[in-house]
C-alpha positions in Angstrom: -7.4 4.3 9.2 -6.4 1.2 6.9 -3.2 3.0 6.0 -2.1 3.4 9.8 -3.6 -0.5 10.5 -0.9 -1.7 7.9 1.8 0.0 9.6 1.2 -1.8 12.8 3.4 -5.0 13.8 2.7 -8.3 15.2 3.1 -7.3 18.9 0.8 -4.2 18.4 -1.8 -6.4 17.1 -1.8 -8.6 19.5 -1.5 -6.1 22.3 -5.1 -4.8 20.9 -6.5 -7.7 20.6 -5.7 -8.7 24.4 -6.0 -5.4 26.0 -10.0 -5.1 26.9 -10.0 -1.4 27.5 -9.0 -1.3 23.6 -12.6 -2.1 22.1 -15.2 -4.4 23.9 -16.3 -5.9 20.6 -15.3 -8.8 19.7 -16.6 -8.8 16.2 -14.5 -5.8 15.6 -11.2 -6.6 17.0 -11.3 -9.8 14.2 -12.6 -7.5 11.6 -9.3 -5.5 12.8 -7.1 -8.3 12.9 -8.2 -9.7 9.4 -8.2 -6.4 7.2 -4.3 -6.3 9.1 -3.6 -10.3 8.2 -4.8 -9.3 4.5 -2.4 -6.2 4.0 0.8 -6.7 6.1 3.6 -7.6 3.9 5.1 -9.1 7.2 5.4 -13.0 7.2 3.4 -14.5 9.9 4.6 -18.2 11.3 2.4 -20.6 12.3 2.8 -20.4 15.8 2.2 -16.2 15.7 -0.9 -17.2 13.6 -2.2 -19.7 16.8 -1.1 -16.9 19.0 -3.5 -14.5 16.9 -6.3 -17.1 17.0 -6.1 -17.9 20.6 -6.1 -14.3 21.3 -9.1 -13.7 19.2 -11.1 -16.8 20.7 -10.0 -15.3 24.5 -11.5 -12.0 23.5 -14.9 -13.9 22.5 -14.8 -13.3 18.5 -15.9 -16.6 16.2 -12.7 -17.5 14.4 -14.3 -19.9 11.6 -13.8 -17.5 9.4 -9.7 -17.6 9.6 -9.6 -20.6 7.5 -10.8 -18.8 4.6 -9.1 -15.7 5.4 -6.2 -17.6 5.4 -6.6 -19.0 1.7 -7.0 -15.9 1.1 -4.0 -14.6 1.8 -2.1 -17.5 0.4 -4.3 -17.1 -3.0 -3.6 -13.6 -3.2 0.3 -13.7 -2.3 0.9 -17.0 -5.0 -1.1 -14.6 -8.0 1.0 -11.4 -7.0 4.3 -13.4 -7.3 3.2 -15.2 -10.2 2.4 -11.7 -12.1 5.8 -10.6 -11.5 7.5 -13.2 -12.8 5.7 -12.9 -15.8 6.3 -9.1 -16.3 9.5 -8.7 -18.7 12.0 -6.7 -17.2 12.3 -4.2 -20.2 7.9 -3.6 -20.0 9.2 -2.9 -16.1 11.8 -0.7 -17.9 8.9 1.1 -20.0 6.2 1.3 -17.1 9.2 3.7 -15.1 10.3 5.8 -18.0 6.9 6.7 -19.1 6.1 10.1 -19.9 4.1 12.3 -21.3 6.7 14.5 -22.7 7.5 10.9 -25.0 4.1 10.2 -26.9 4.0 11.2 -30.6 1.1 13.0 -30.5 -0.1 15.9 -28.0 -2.4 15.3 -24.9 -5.5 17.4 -25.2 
């Protein structure tokens, strides 16, 4: 379920959250929209993200919680970039060539 929530885009999201025949919980089209908001790699503007809240409030969920999901997100995105900066390019190099077939010794 996750897997297919990730794949969905900004318009799908907010086409369940408006659409009242989709769910009649409000408490789970948030919990929806956040575990989305957490893992889409797509960028979401300012004005999308007041779009999402409005949405949310309209449908009757509590959206005090987006202020923290949204640090969150910002936390989470600022350490991922910040570990790949650090990662050499030639331990990159060693993570993909990796095999088996290499070590001195046999795997038992």
């Amino acid at each position: 379920m996750e897997e297919s929530i990730m794949k969905q885009t900004k318009a799908q999201m907010l086409e369940v959250i408006n659409d009242s025949d989709k769910g009649k919980e409000p408490t789970d089209k948030l919990r929806l929209f956040i575990i989305w908001y957490l893992s889409t790699e797509q960028e979401i503007t300012r004005a999308e993200m007041d779009k999402f809240e409005e949405s949310l409030k309209t449908a009757g969920a509590d959206t005090t919680s987006l202020a923290y999901v949204k640090q969150v997100r910002t936390t989470t995105r600022m350490t991922m970039l910040t570990t790949a900066l650090h990662l050499p390019l030639n331990h990159q190099a060693h993570l993909v060539t990796f095999s088996a077939g290499s070590l001195p010794f046999p795997l038992v």
